[in-house]
N, CA, C and O atoms as a GROMACS GRO file, in nm:
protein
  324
    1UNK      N    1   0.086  -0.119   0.000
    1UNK     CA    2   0.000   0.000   0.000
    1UNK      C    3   0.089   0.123   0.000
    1UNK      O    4   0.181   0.137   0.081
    2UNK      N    5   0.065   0.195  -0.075
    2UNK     CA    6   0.110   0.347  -0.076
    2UNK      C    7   0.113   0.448   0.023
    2UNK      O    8   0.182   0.549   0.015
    3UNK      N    9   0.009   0.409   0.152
    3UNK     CA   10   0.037   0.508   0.232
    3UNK      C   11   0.069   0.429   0.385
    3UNK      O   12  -0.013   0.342   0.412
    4UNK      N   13   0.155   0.446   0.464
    4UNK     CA   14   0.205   0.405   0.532
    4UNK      C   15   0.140   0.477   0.659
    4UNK      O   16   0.085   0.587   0.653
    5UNK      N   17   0.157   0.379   0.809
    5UNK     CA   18   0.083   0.447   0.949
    5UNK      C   19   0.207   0.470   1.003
    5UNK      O   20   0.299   0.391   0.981
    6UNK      N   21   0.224   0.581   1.081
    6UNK     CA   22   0.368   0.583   1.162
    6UNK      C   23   0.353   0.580   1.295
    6UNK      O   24   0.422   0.646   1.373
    7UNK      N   25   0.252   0.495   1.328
    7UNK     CA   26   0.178   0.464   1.497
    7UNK      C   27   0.316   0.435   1.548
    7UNK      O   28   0.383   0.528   1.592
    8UNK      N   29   0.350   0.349   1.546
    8UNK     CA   30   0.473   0.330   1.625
    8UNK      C   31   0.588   0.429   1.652
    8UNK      O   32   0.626   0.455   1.766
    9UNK      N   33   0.640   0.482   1.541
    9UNK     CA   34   0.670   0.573   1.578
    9UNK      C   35   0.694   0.685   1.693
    9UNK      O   36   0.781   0.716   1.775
   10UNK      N   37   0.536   0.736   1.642
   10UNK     CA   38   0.476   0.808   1.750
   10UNK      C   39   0.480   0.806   1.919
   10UNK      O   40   0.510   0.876   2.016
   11UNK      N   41   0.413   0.645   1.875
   11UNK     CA   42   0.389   0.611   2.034
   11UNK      C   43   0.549   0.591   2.120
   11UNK      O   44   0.554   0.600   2.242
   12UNK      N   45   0.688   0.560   2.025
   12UNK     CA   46   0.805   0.522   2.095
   12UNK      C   47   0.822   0.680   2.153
   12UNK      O   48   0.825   0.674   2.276
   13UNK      N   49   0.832   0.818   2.107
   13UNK     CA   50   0.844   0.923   2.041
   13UNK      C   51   0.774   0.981   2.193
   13UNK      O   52   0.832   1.065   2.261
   14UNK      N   53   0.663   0.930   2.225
   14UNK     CA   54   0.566   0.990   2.354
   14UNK      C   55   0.561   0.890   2.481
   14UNK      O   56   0.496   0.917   2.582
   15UNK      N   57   0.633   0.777   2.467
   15UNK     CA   58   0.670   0.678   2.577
   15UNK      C   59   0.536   0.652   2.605
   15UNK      O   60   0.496   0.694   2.713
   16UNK      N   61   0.445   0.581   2.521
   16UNK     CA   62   0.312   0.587   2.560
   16UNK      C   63   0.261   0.461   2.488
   16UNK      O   64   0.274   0.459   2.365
   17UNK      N   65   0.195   0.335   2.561
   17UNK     CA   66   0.161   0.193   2.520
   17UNK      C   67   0.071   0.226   2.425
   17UNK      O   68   0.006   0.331   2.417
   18UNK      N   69   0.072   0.080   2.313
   18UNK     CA   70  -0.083   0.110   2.246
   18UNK      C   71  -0.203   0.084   2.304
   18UNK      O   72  -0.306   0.140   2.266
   19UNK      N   73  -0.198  -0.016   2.415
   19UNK     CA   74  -0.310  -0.021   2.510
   19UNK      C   75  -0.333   0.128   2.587
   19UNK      O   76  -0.439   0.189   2.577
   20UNK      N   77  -0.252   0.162   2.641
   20UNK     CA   78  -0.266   0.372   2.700
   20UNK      C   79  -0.333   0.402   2.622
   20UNK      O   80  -0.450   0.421   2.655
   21UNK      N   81  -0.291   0.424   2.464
   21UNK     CA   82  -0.352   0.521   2.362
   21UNK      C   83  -0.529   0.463   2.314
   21UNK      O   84  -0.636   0.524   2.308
   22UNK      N   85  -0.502   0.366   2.295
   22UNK     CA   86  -0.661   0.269   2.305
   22UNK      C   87  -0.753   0.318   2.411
   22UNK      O   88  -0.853   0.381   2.377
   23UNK      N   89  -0.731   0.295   2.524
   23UNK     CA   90  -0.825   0.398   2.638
   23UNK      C   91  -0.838   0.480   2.627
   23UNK      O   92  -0.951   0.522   2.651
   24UNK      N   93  -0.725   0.579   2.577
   24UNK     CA   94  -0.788   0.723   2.589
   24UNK      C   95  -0.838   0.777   2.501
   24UNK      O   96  -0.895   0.886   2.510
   25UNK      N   97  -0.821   0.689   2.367
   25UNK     CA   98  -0.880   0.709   2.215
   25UNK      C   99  -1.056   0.676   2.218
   25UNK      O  100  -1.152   0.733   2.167
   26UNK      N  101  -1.040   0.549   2.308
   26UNK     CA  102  -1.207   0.484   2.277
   26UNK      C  103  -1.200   0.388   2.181
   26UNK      O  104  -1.304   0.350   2.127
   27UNK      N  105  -1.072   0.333   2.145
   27UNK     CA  106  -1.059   0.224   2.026
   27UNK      C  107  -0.997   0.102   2.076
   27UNK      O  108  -0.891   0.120   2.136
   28UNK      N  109  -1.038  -0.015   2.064
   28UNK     CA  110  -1.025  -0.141   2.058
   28UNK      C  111  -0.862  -0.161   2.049
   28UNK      O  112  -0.807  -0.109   1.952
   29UNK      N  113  -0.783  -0.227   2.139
   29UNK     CA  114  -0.671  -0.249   2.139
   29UNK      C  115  -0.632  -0.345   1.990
   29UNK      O  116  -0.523  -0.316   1.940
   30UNK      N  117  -0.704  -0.442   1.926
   30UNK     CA  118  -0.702  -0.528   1.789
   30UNK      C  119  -0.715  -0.400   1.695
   30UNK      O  120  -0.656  -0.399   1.587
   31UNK      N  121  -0.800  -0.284   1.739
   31UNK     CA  122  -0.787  -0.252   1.569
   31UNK      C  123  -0.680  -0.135   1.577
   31UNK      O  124  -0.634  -0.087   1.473
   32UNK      N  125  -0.637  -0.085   1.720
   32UNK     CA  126  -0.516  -0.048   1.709
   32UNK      C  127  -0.380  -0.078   1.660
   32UNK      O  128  -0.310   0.008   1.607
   33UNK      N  129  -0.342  -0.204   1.678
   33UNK     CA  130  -0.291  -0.296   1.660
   33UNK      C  131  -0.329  -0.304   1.477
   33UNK      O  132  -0.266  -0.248   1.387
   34UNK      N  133  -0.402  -0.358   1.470
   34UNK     CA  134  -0.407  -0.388   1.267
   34UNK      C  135  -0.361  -0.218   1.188
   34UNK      O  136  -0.306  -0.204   1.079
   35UNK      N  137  -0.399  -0.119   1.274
   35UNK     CA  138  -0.339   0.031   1.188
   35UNK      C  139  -0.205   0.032   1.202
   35UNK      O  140  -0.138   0.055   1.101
   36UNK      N  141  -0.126   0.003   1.348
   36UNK     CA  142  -0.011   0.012   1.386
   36UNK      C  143   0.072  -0.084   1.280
   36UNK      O  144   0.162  -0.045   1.206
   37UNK      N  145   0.022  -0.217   1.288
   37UNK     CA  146   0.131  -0.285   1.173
   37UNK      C  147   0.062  -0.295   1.013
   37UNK      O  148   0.058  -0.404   0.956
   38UNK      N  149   0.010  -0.167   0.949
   38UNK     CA  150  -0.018  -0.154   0.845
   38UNK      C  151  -0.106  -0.241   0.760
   38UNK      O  152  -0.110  -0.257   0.638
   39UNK      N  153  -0.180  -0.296   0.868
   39UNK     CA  154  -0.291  -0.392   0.817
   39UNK      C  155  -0.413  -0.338   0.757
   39UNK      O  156  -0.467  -0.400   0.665
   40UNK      N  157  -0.462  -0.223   0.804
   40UNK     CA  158  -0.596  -0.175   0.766
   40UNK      C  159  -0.604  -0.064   0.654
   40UNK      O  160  -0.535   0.034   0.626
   41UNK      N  161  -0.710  -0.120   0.606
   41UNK     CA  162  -0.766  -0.017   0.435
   41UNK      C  163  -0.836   0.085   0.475
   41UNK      O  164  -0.889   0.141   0.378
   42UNK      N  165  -0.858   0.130   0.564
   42UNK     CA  166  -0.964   0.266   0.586
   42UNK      C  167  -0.908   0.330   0.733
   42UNK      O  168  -0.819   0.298   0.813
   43UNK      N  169  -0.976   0.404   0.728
   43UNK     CA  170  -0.953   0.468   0.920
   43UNK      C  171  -1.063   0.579   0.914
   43UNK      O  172  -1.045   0.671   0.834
   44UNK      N  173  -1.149   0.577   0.973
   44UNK     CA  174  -1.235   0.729   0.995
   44UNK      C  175  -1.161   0.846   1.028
   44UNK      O  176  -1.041   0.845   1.058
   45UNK      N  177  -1.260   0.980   1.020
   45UNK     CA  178  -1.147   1.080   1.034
   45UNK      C  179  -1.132   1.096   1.187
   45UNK      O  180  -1.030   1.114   1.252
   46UNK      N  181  -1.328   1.077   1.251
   46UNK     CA  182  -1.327   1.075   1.408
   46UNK      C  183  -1.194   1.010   1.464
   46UNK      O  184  -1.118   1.063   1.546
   47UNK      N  185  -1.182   0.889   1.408
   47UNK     CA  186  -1.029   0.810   1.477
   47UNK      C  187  -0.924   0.898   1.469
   47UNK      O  188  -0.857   0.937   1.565
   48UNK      N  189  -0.909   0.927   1.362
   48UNK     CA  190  -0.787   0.995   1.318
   48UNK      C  191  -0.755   1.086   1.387
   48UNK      O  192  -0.646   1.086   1.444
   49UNK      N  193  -0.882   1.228   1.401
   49UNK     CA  194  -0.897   1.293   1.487
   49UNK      C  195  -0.879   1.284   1.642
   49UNK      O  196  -0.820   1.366   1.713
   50UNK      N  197  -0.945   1.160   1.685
   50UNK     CA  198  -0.822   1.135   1.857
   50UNK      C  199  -0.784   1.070   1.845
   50UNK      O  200  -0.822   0.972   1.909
   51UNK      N  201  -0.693   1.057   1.772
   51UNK     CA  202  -0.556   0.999   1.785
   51UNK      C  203  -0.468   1.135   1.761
   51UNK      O  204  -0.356   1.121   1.810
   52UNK      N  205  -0.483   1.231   1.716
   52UNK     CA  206  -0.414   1.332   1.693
   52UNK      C  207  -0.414   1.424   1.792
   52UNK      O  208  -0.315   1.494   1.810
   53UNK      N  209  -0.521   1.436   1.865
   53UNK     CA  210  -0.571   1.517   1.992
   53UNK      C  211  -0.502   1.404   2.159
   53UNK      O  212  -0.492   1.427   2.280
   54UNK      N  213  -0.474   1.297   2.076
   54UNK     CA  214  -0.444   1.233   2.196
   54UNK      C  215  -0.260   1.186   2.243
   54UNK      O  216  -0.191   1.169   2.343
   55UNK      N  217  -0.250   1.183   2.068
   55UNK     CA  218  -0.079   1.205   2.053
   55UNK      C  219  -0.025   1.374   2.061
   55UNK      O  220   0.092   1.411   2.074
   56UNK      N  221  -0.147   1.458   2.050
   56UNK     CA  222  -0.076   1.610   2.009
   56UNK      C  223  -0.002   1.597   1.885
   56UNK      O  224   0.118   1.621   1.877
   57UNK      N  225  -0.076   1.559   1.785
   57UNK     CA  226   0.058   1.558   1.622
   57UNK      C  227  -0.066   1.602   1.515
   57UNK      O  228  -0.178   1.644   1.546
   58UNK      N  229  -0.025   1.583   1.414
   58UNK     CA  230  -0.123   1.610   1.270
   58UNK      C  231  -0.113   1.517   1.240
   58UNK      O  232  -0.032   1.448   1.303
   59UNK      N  233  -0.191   1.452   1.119
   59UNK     CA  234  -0.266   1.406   1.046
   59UNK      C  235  -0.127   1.342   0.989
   59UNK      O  236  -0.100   1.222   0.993
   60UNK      N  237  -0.043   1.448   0.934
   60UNK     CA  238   0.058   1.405   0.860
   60UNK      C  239   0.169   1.329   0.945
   60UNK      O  240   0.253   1.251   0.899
   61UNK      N  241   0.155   1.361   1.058
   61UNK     CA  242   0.258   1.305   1.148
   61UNK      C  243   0.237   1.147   1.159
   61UNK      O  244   0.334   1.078   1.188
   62UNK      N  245   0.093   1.080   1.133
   62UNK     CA  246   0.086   1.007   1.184
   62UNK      C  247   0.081   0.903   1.001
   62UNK      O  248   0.099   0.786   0.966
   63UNK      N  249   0.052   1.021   0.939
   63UNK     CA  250   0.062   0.886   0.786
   63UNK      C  251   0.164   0.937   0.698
   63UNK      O  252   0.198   1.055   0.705
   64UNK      N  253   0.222   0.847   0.605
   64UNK     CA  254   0.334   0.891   0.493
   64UNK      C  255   0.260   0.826   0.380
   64UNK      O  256   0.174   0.740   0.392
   65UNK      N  257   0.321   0.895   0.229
   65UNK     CA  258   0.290   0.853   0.158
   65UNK      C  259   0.406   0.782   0.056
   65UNK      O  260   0.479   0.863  -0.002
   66UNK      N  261   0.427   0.656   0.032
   66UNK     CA  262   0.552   0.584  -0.076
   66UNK      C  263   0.507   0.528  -0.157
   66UNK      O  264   0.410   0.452  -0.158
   67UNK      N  265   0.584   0.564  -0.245
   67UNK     CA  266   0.545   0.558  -0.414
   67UNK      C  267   0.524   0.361  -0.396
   67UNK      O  268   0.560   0.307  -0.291
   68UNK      N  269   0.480   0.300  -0.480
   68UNK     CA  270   0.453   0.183  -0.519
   68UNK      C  271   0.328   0.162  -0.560
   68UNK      O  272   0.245   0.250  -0.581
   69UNK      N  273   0.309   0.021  -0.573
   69UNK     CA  274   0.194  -0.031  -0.671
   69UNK      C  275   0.060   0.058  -0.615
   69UNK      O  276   0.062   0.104  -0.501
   70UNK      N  277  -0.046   0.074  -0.697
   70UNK     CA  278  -0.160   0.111  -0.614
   70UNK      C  279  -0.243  -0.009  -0.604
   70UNK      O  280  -0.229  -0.096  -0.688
   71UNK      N  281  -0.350  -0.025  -0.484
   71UNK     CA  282  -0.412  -0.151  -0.467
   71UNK      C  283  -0.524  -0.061  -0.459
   71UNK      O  284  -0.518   0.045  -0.397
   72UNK      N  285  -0.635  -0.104  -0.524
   72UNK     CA  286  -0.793  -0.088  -0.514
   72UNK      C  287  -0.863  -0.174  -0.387
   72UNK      O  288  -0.826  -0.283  -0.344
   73UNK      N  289  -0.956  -0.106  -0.346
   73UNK     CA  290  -1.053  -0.157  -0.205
   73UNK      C  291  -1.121  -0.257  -0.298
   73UNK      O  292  -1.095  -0.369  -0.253
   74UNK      N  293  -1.174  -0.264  -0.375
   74UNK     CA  294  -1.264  -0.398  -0.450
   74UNK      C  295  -1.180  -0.487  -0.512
   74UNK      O  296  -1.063  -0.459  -0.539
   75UNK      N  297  -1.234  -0.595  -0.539
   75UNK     CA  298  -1.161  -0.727  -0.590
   75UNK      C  299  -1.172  -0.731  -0.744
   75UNK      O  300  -1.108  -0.810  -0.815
   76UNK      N  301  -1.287  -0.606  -0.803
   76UNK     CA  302  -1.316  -0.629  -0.930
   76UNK      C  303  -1.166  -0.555  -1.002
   76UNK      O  304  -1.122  -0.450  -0.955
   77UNK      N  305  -1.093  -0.629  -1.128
   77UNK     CA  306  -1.017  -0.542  -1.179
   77UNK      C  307  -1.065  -0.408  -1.236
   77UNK      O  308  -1.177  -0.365  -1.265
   78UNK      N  309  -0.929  -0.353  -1.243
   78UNK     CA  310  -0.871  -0.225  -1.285
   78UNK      C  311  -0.930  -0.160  -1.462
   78UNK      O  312  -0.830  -0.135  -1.528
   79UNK      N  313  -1.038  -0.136  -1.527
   79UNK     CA  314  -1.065  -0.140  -1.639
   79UNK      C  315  -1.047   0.038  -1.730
   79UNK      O  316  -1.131   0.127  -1.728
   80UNK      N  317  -0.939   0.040  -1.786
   80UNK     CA  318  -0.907   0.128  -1.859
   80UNK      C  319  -0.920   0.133  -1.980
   80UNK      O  320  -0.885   0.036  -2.047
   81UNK      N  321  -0.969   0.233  -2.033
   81UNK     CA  322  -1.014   0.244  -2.193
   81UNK      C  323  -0.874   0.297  -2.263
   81UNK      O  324  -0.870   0.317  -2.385
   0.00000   0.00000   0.00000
C-alpha cells in the first residue's frame, strides 16, 4: 500500500503503550494494533482525529505517503479504456 501508518513511531516518540492510547482514544486495542502494523484499508477521520488530539501531532505526522503499486478496495479489476 502506498500510504504508510507511523503509529509506532509516534507512540516510541511519547513513551506511551498502544493499550494507554486505546483507552484514551475509545478504540479497541485489535484494531489499534491492525493500523499500527499496516494492516488496515480505511480509518475514519473521528479516529484519526483522537488519535491526533491524543498524541498532540497532525494528520501528517501520523501517515506517509511511498510511491509503489496502487491496490484498489474492490476485488473487481482495474478497467481502462
Amino acid at each position: 500500500m502506498a500510504i504508510r501508518v507511523q503509529l509506532d513511531r509516534i507512540l516510541l516518540e511519547r513513551r506511551m503503550s498502544l493499550t494507554e492510547l486505546a483507552d484514551r482514544v475509545g478504540v479497541t486495542l485489535a484494531n489499534l494494533s491492525i493500523l499500527k502494523t499496516g494492516k488496515a484499508r480505511a480509518i475514519r477521520f473521528s479516529t484519526l482525529d483522537a488519535l491526533c488530539r491524543e498524541l498532540n501531532c497532525q494528520p501528517g505526522d501520523l501517515l506517509a505517503h511511498e510511491p509503489g503499486p496502487v491496490e484498489f478496495a474492490s476485488d473487481e479489476p482495474d478497467t481502462e479504456a
